[in-house]
N, C-alpha and C positions, 0 to 999 in steps of 0.2 A: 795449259793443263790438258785441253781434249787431244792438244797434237801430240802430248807424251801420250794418253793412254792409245791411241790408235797407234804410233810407232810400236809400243810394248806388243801390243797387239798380233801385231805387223811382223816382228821380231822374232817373237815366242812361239806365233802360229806358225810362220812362214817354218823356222826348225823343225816344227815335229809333222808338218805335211809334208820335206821335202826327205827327214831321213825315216818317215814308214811308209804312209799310203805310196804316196810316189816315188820312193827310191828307187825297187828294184824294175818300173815301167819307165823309169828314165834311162837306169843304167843299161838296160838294151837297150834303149832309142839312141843315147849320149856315147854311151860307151861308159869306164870306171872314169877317167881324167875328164870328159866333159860334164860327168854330174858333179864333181867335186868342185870345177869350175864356175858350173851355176850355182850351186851351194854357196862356196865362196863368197860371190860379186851380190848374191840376195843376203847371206849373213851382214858383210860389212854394210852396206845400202842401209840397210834395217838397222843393224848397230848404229850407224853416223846418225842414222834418225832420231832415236833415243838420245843419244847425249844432244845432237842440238835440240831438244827439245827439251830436255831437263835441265839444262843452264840458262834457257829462258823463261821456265817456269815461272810463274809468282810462289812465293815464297809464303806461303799460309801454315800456320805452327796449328797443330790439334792438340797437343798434350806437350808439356816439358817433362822430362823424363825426367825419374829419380835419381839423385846419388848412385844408389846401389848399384844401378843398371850397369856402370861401366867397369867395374869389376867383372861382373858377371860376363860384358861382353867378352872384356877383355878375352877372358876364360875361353869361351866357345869361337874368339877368332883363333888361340891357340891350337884349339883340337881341332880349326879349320887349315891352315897351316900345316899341320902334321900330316893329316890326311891327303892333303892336295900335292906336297913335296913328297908323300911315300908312291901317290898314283905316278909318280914320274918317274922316279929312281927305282922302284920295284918294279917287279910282275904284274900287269894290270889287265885281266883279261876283257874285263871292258873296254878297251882303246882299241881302236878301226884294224878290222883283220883283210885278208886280201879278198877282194869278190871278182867272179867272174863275169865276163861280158854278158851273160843270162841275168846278173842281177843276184845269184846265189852264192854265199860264201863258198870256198873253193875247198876250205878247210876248216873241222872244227879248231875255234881257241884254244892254245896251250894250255888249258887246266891244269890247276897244281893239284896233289894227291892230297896236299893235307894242307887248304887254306895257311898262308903265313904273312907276317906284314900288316901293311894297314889293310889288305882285302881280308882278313880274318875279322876285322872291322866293324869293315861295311865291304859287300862286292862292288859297293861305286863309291871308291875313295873321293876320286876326282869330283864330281855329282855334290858331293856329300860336301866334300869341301867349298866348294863356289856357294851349295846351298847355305852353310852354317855362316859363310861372306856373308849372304845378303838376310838372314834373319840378328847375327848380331848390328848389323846396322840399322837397320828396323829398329830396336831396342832403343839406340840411345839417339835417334833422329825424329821429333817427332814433327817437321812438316809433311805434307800432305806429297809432294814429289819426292824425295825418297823415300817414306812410305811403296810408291805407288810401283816405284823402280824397284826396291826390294821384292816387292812380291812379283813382278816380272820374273827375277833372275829366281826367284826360290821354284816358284811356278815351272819355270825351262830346265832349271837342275834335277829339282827333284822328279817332276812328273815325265821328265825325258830319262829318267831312271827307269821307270816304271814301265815308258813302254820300249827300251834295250831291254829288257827282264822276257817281254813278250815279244819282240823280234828275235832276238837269239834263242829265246825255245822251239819256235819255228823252224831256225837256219839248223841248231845242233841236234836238237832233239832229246835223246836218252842224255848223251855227255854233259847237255846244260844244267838239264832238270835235276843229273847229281849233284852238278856244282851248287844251284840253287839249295838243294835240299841241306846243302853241307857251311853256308855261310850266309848270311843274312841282310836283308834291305835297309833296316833303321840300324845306326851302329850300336855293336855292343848288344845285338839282338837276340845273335848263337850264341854267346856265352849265358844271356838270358835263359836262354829256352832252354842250357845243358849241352848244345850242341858242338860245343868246343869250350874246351878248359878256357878259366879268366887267365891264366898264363900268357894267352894268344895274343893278348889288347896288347901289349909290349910291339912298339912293328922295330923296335931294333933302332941302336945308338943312330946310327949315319941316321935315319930319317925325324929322330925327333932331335939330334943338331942340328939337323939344314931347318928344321920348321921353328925351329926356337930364334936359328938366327934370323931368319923371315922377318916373325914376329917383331925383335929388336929392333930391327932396322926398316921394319915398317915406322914403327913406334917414336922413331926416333926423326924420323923424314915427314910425315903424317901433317904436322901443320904446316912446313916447308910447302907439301906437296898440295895439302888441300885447305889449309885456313883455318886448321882445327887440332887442338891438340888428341892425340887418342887414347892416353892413358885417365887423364882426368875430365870434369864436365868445363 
């Protein structure tokens, strides 16, 4: 259990000190392709670490989770699913823009004029989706190692949101802070606050049939793949 939480550690920290403090001081020292290189070779090292460490975990249960729970997960892997198939097949202005050997984006993001899709959303589909991964499974797991791993990957999703939100205000400046002002961090937040019609949460057939069929066929593979059914407890 101490060698997952130090891998998580390891993992989570290593991400967010290599894409802010240290990014753009390596990528002039590196250049773009040798920071992405070291990124790489620290990401996977660090990932191998986690999973060997959480298949040899001890196995200590804290709570047996309710009934209810897996409905509910189910629920919130679906609108994790949608989100994470719209960050791919759609406009994603959060996904890696071209930076120059100085470390500085070369160009602002294509921003769209009028948020559509899953980024009408949330502006971190992707983020959002990995996160709602690892809090439904928190839900219906209650030993002490997935626990510990969920809150790793919610930890790295979410709060690596938070600071894309603050690097890219930096790199773009006025064009972000529109974007920012014009779609929202937690989903379903602008349509909250009025700042775009409930219309919007629709991101369109093609991406909630690819996230449906996801679902399905996650669903359907689930104890195949991991030993556990995922529709029931």
């Amino acid at each position: 259990m101490e060698s997952l939480i130090f891998a998580l550690v390891a993992f989570v920290g290593s991400h967010f000190i290599l894409s802010h403090p240290l990014r753009h001081p390596l990528i002039r020292t590196l250049g773009r392709s040798g920071f992405l290189g070291l990124y790489s070779v620290v990401a996977l090292a660090t990932f191998a670490w986690v999973v060997i460490a959480y298949t040899k975990a001890p196995t200590v249960f804290l709570w047996t989770p309710p009934a209810f729970f897996y409905p509910l997960t189910n629920l919130v892997m679906l609108v994790a699913l949608i989100l994470f198939v719209g960050s791919l097949i759609q406009p994603n202005p959060m996904m890696v823009h071209p930076v120059s050997p100085e470390g500085a984006a070369v160009a602002p993001p294509n921003l769209p004029k009028a948020p559509r899709g899953v980024v009408a959303i949330t502006r971190h589909p992707m983020m959002w989706g990995i996160g709602l991964w690892a809090i439904s499974h928190a839900l219906v797991n209650g030993d002490a190692a997935t626990l510990a791993l969920c809150i790793g990957i919610t930890v790295l999703a979410l709060g690596g949101a938070v600071l894309q939100d603050r690097r890219k205000a930096a790199e773009f400046g006025a064009d972000w802070n529109r974007f920012v002002n014009e779609t929202a961090y937690v989903p379903f937040g602008a349509q909250a606050a009025k700042r775009l019609p409930w219309r919007t949460v629709w991101p369109g057939w093609l991406v909630v049939v690819g996230g449906v069929s996801l679902f399905v066929a996650l669903a359907f593979f689930h104890e195949a793949l991991f030993g556990v059914p995922a529709l029931r407890p």
